[in-house]
C-alpha positions as CSV (number, residue, x, y, z in Angstrom):
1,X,18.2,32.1,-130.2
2,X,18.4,32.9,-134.2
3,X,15.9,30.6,-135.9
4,X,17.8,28.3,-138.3
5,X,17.0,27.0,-141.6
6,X,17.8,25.2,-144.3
7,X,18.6,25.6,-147.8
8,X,17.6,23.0,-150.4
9,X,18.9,22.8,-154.4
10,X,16.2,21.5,-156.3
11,X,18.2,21.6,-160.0
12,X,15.6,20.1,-162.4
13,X,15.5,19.2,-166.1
14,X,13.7,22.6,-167.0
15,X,14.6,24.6,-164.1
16,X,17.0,25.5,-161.2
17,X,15.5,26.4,-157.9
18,X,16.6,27.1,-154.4
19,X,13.9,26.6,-151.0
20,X,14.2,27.9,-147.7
21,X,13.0,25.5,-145.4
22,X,12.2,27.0,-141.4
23,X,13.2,24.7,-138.0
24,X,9.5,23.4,-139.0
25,X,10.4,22.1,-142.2
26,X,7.8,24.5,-143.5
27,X,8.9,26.1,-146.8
28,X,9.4,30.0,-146.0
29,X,10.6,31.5,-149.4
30,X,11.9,29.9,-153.2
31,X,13.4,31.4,-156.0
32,X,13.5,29.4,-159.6
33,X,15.1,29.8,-163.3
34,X,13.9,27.8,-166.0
35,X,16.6,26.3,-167.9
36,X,17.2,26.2,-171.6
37,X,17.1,23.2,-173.7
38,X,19.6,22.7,-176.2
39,X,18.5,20.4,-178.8
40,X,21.5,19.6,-181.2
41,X,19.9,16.7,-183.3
42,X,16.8,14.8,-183.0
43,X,16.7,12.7,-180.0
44,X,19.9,15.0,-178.9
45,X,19.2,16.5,-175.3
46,X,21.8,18.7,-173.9
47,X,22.1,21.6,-171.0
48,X,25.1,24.3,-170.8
49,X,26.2,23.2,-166.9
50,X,28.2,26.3,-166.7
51,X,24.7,28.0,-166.7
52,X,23.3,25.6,-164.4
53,X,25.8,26.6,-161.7
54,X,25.5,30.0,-162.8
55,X,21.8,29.7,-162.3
56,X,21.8,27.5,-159.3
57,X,24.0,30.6,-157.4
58,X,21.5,33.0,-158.3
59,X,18.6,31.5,-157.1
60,X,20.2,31.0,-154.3
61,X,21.0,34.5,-153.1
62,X,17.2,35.7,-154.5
63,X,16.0,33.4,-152.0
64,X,18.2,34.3,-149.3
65,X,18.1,38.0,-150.5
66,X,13.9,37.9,-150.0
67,X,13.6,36.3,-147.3
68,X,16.2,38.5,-145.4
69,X,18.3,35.5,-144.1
70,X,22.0,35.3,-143.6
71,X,24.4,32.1,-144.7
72,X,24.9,32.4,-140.8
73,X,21.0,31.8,-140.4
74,X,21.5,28.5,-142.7
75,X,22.2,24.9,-140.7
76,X,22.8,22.8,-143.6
77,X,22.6,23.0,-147.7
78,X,20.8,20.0,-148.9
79,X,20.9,19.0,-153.1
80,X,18.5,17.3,-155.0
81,X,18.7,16.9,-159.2
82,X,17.9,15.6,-162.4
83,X,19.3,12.4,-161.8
84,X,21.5,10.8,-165.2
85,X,22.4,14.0,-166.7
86,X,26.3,12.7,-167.4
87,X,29.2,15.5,-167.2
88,X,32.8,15.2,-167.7
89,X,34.7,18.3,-166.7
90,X,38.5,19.2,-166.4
91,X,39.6,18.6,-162.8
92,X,42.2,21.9,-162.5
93,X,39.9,24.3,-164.5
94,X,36.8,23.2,-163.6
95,X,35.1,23.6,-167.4
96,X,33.7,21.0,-168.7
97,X,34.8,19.1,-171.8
98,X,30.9,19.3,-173.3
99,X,27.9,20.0,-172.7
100,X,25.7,17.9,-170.0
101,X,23.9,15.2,-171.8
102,X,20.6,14.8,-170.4
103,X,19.1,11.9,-169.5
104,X,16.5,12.3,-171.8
105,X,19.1,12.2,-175.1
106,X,18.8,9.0,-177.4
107,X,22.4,9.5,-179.1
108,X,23.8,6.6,-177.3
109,X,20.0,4.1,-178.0
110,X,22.7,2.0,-181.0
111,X,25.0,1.3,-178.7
112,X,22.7,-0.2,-175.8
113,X,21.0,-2.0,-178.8
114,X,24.3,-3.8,-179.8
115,X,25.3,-4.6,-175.9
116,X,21.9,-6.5,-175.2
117,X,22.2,-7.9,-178.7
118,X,25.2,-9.3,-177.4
119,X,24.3,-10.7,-174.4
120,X,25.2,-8.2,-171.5
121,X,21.8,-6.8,-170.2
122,X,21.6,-9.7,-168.1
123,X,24.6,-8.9,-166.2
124,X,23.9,-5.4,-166.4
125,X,20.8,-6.0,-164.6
126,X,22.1,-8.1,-161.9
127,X,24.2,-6.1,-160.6
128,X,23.1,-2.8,-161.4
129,X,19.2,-3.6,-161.0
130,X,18.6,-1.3,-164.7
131,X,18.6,-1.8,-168.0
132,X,20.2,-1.1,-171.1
133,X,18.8,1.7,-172.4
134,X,20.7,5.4,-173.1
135,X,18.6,6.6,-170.7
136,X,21.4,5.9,-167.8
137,X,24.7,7.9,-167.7
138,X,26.9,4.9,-168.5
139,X,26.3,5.2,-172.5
140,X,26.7,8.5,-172.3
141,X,30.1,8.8,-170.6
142,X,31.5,6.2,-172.9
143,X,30.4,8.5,-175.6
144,X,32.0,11.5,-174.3
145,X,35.2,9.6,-173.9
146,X,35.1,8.1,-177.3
147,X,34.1,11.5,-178.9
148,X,35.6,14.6,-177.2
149,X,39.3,14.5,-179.0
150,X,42.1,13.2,-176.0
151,X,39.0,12.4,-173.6
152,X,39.9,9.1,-172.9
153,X,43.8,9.4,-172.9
154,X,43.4,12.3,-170.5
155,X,40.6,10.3,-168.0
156,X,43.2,7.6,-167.7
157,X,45.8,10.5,-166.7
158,X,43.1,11.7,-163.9
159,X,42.7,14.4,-165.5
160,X,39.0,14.3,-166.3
161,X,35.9,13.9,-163.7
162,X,32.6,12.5,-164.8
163,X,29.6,13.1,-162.5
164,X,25.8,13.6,-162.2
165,X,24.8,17.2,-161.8
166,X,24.5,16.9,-158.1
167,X,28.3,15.9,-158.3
168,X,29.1,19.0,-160.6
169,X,27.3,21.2,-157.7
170,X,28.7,20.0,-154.8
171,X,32.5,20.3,-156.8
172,X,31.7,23.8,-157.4
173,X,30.3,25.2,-154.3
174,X,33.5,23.1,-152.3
175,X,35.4,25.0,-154.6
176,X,36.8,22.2,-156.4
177,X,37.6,20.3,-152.9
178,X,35.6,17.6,-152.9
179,X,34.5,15.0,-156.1
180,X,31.6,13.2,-154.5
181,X,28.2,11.8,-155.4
182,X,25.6,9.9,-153.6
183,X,25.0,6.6,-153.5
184,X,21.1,7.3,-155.3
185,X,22.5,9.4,-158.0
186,X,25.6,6.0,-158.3
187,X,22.9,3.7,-158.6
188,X,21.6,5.6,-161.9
189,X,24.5,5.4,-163.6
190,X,24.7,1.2,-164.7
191,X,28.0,1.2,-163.3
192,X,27.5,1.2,-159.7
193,X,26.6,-2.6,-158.1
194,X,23.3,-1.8,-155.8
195,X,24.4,-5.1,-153.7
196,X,27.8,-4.1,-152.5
197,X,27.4,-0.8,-153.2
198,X,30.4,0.2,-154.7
199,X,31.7,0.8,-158.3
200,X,31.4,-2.5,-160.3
201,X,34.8,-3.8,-161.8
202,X,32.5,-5.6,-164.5
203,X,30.2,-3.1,-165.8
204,X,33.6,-0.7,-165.6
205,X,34.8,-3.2,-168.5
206,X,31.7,-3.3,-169.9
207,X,31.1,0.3,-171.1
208,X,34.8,1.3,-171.0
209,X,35.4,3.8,-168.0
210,X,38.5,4.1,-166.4
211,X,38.2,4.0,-162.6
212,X,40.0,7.1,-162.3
213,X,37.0,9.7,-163.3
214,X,34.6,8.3,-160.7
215,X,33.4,10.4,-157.9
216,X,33.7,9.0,-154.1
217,X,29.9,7.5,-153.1
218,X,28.9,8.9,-150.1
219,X,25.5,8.3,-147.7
220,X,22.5,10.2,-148.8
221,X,22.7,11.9,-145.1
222,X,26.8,12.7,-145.3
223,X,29.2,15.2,-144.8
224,X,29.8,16.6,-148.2
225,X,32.2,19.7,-147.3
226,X,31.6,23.4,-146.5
227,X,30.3,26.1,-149.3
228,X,33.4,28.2,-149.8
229,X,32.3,31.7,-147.7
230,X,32.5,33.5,-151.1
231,X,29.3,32.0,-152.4
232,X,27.0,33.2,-149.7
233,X,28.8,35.3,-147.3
234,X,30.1,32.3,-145.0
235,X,30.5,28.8,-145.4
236,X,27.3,26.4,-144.6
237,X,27.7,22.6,-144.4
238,X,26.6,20.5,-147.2
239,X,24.9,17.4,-145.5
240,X,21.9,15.9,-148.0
241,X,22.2,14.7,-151.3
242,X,19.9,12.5,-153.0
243,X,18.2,12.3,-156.7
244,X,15.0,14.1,-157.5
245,X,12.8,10.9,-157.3
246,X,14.3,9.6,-154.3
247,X,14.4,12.7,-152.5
248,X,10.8,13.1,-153.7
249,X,10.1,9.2,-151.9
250,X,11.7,11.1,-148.7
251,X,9.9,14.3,-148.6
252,X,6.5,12.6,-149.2
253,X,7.3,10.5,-146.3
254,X,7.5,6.9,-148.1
255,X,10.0,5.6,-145.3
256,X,8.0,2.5,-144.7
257,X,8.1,-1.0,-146.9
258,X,4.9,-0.9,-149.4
259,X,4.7,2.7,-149.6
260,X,4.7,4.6,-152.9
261,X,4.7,8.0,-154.8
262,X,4.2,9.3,-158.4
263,X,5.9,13.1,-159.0
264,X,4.7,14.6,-162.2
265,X,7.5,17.3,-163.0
266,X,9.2,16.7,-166.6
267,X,8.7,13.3,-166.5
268,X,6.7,10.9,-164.4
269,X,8.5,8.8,-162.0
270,X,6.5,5.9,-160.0
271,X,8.5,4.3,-156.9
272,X,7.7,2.0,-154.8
273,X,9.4,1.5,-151.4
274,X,10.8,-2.0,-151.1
275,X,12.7,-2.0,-147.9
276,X,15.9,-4.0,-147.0
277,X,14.8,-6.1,-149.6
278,X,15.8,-6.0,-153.6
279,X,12.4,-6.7,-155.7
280,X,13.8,-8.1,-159.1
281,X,11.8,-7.1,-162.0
282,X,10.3,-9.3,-164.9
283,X,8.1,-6.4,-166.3
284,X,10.7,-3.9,-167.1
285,X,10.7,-2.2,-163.7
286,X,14.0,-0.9,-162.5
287,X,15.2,-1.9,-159.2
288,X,16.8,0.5,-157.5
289,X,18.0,2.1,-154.6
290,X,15.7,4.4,-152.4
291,X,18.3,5.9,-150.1
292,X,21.0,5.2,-148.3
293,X,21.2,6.4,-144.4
294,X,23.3,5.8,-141.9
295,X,24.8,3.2,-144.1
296,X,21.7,1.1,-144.5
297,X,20.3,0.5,-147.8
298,X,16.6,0.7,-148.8
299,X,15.7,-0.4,-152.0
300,X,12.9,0.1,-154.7
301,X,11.1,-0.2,-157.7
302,X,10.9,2.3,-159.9
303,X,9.1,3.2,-163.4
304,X,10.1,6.2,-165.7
305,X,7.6,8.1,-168.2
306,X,10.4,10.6,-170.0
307,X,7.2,13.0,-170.7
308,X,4.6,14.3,-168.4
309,X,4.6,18.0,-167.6
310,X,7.2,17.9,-170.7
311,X,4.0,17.4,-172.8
312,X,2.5,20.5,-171.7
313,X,5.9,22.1,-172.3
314,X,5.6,20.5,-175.9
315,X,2.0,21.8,-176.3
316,X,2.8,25.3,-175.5
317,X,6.3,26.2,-177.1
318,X,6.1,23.8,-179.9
319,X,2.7,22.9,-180.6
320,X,1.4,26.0,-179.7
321,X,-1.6,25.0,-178.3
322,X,-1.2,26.7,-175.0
323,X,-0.3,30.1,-174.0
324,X,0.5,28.9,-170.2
325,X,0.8,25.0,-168.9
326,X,-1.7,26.1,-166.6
327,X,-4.6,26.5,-169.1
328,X,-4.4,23.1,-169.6
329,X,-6.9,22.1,-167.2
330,X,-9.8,24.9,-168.4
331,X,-9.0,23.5,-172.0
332,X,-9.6,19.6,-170.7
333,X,-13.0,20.5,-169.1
334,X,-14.8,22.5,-172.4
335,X,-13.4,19.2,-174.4
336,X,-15.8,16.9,-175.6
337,X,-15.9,13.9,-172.9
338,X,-17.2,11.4,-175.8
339,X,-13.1,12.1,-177.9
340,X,-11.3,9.4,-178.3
341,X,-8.3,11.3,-179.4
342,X,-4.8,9.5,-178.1
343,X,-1.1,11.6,-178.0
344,X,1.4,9.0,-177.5
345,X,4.4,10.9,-176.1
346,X,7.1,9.5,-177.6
347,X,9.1,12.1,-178.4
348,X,12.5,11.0,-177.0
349,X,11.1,7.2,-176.7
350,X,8.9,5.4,-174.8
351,X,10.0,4.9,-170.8
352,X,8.8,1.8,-168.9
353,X,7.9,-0.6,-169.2
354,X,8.8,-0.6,-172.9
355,X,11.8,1.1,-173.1
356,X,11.9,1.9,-176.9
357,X,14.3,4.3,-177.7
358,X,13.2,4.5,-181.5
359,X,9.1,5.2,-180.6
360,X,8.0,8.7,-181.5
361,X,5.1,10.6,-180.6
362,X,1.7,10.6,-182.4
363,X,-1.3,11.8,-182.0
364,X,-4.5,9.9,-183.3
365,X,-8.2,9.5,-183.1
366,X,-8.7,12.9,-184.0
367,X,-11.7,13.4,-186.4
368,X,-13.0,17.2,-188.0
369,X,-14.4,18.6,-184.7
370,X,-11.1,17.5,-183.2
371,X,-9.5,20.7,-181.6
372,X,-7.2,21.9,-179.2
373,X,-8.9,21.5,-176.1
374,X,-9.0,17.5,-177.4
375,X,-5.6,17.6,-178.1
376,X,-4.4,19.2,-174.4
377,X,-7.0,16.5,-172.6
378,X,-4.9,13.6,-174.5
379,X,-2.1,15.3,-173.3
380,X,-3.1,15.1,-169.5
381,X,-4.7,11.7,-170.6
382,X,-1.3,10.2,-171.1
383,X,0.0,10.7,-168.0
384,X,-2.8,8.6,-166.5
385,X,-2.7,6.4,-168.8
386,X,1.2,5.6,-168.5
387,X,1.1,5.7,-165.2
388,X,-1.2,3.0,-165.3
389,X,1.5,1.0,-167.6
390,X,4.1,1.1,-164.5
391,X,1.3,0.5,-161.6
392,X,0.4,-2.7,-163.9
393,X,3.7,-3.7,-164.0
394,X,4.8,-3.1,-160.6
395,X,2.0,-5.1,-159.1
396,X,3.0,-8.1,-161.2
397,X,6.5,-7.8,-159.7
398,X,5.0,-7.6,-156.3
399,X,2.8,-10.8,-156.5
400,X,5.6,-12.7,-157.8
401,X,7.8,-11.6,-154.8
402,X,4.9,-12.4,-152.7
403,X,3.9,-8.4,-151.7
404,X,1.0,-6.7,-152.3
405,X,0.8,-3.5,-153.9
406,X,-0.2,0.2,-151.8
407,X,-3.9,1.0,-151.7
408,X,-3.2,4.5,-152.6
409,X,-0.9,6.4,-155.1
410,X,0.6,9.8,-152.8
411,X,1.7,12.1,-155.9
412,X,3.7,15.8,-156.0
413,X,5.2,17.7,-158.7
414,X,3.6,20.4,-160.6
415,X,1.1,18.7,-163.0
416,X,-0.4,17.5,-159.5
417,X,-1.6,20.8,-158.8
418,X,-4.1,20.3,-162.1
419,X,-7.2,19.0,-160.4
420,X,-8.7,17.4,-163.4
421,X,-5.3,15.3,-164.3
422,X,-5.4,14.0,-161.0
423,X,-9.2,13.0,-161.0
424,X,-8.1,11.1,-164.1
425,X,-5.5,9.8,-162.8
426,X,-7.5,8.2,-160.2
427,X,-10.3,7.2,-162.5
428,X,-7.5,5.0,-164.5
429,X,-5.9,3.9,-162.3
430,X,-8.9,2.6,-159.7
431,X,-6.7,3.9,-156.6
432,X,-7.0,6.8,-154.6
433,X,-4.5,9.7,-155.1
434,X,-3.6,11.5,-152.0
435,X,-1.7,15.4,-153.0
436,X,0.9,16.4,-150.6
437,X,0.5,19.5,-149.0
438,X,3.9,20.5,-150.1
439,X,3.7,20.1,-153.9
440,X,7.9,20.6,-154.0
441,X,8.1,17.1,-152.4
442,X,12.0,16.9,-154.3
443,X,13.1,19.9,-152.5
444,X,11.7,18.8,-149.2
445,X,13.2,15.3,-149.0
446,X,16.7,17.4,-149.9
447,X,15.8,19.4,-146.5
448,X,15.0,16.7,-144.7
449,X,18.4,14.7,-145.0
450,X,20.1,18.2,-144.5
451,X,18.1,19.0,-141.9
452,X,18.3,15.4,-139.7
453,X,21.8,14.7,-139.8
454,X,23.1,18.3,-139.1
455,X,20.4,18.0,-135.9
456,X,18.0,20.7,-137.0
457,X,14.9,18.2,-137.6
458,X,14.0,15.4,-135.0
459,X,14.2,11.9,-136.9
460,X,13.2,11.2,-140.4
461,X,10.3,8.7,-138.8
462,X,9.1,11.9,-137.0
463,X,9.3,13.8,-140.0
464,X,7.5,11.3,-142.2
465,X,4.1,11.1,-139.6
466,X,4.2,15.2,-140.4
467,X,3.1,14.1,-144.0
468,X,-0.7,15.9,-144.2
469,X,-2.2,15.1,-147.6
470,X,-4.1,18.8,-149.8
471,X,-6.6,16.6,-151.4
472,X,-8.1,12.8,-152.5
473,X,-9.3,12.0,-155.6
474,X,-11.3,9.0,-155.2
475,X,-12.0,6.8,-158.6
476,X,-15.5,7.7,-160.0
477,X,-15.4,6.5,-163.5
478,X,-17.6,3.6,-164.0
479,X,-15.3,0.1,-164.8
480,X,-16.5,-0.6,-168.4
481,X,-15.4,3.1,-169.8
482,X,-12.0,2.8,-168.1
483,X,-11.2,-0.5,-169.5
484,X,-12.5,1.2,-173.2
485,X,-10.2,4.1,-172.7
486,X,-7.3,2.0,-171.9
487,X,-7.7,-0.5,-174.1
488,X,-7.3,2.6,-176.8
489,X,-4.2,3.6,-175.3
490,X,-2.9,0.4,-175.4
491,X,-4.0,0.1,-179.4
492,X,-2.1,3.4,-179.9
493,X,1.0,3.2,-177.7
494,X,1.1,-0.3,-180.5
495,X,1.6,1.7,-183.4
496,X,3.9,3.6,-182.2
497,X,6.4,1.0,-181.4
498,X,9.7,1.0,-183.1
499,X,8.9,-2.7,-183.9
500,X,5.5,-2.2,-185.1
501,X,6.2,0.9,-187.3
């Protein structure tokens, strides 16, 4: 019997990759491109999505190309993506009508100013469980109608689709046969109601958006439509979409109520597995859901850091400070451990649980024997330290809904292969991290929906007792010195406030 497989589209904020995953959901081959950032204006973040697809084909065949396996060989295509990234494309030709906006850009940050100012971010919370904040695709769509000449009069027409970038894949690869998203990738978007899970006739209203450009919202484990043969030499069913974080909650096996992950890739994304129930937030959490399977609806909590590996990214092509990312951790061990030296991120705002559109990055503390390697520690600092922020924040929502937060922190992503971030990470926050084996834990969850519902892998409970952790970083800094150094972030994250500027 041919051994089968499955293929899984990991397309990311900096990259596109494709994974081969065997009957053993053991990763057997991966081919990436990074993506370019287009940067049009400050706080502008955009991506050319004809590339993306273009990309997102070729790392496909390299991986299948390598690894010597035929689309005949391949059970089941699952998707994973940068989740947000808004698109609006012309439903006969296919092209879009601009480029993607990525959910990083702050174009739309006067706008979500003037709606809470108003009155609506109640309601917007309510039903959609998020905030108002341009980080979400709704502000972003509105733009694109109110901008791109004829946008809106030809969306009303049906002309126009909108959708998240694992919407734009799965129309391409159908061939144009299918506009669908899932219903993880809907609940990003502060138009979709996470209760009844469907389109919400209010926030609709709210921001603007005819009906008419929506995608379908399908399970997380559907049917999304056969890969026209074309592509890959035969057609291969499309059965697992999710977004990045919540296929990264999947793949590190987070299935259960009370359990939680942190993937360090661009940004940082904390979530916390609530179960059937919705956990409201009164600490700028996001509520949210963490799949939907089989029709049933898990829920979590959620924070967002926009910058965590895109600090190193920062550091290297625009500070200069690094030749590879991967230096970083060399240059954080010859730093002086005494430094007090804070970088604030903020380069595209500050994330939860402040949600500041107009912050911007700093860097302070340094004094004359300040030098790089004191600048690349802060850098890896700040992911600690903002991580902290969310845990904080998330355990105050969790005592008030009468749960109790996860003794331990499981985290993936690339910045979780640096050892000393994660020993950091631990030592600020007080838990201990546990590392996946499987450091492509977004890529992974993809497989695993594909994989379960077209019958290659047993149950996702089976798959989730696989989970087998690399490494634990138990906390070893003393109590006094992690309450100093986070007391200085705190100071510094202050002064970089819009409102305190």
């Amino acid at each position: 019997m041919t051994t089968r497989y499955i293929l899984a589209i990991d397309q990311g904020t900096t990259s596109s990759r494709a994974m081969l995953f065997d009957a053993d959901a053991k990763p057997c081959g991966m081919a990436s491109r990074e993506l370019a950032q287009i940067f049009p204006h400050p706080g502008w973040v955009e991506h050319d999505a004809q590339m993306i697809w273009a990309d997102v084909l070729a790392v496909c065949r390299e991986v299948m190309q390598t690894a010597g396996i035929k689309a005949s060989d391949i059970a089941g295509i699952g998707i994973t993506n940068q989740r947000e990234t808004t698109l609006l494309w012309d439903r006969k030709t296919g092209v879009p009508v601009y480029n993607a906006i990525v959910w990083q850009d702050r174009r739309t940050a006067q706008l979500c100013v003037d709606l809470k100012a108003a009155g609506h971010e109640e309601l917007v919370q309510a039903q959609s469980g998020l905030l108002l904040d341009p980080y979400f695709s709704a502000s972003k769509l509105k733009w694109l109608l109110d901008t791109i000449p004829g946008a809106r009069e030809r969306a009303k027409r049906g002309e126009l689709a909108f959708g998240t970038i694992d919407c734009w894949l799965i129309w391409n690869l159908t061939g144009g046969a299918l506009h669908a998203t899932d219903a993880t990738n809907a609940s990003r978007t502060l138009l979709f109601n996470i209760d009844t899970g469907r389109w919400d006739d209010r926030l609709l209203y709210l921001f603007g958006i005819p009906r008419q450009v929506l995608p379908e919202v399908r399970d997380s484990d559907d049917d999304y439509g056969l890969c026209k043969e074309e592509y890959f030499g035969a057609p291969i069913l499309i059965c697992g979409v999710a977004g990045d974080q919540q296929a990264a909650l999947i793949g590190q096996g987070c299935l259960s109520e009370g359990m939680q992950k942190a993937t360090y890739g661009t940004g940082c994304f904390v979530m916390l597995n609530t179960g059937a129930k919705r956990v409201a937030s009164s600490n700028r959490m996001l509520t949210t859901l963490a799949y939907r399977i089989g029709g049933e609806t898990k829920f979590a909590l959620e924070g967002s850091i926009f910058m965590a590996g895109a600090t190193l990214q920062w550091l290297r092509d625009g500070a200069r400070m690094l030749k590879n990312t991967s230096d970083s951790q060399a240059l954080a061990e010859q730093a002086n451990p005494d430094a007090r030296v804070y970088l604030v991120p903020a380069f595209t705002g500050l994330g939860a649980p402040w949600w500041d559109a107009d912050a911007r990055g700093a860097i302070m503390g340094m004094t004359r024997d300040t030098g790089v390697a004191e600048i690349v520690r802060a850098g890896l600092e700040a992911v600690g330290y903002q991580t902290r922020d969310l845990l904080q924040a998330m355990a105050a929502d969790m005592h008030k809904a009468g749960a109790v937060m996860p003794a331990t922190l499981r985290v993936d992503g690339g910045m979780a292969a640096n050892d000393w971030a994660m020993q950091f990470l631990a030592d600020m926050t007080g838990l201990p991290v546990e590392r996946s084996v499987i450091l492509e834990t977004t890529a992974l969850g993809a497989a695993m929906l594909a994989g379960v519902q077209c019958g290659l892998y047993p149950s996702f409970e089976a798959m989730a007792a696989n989970w087998r952790s690399d490494r634990r970083f138990d906390p070893a800094m003393s109590t006094d010195e992690r309450e100093t150094r986070y007391a200085g972030w705190r100071d510094a994250v202050g002064r970089v406030l819009s409102q305190n500027r």
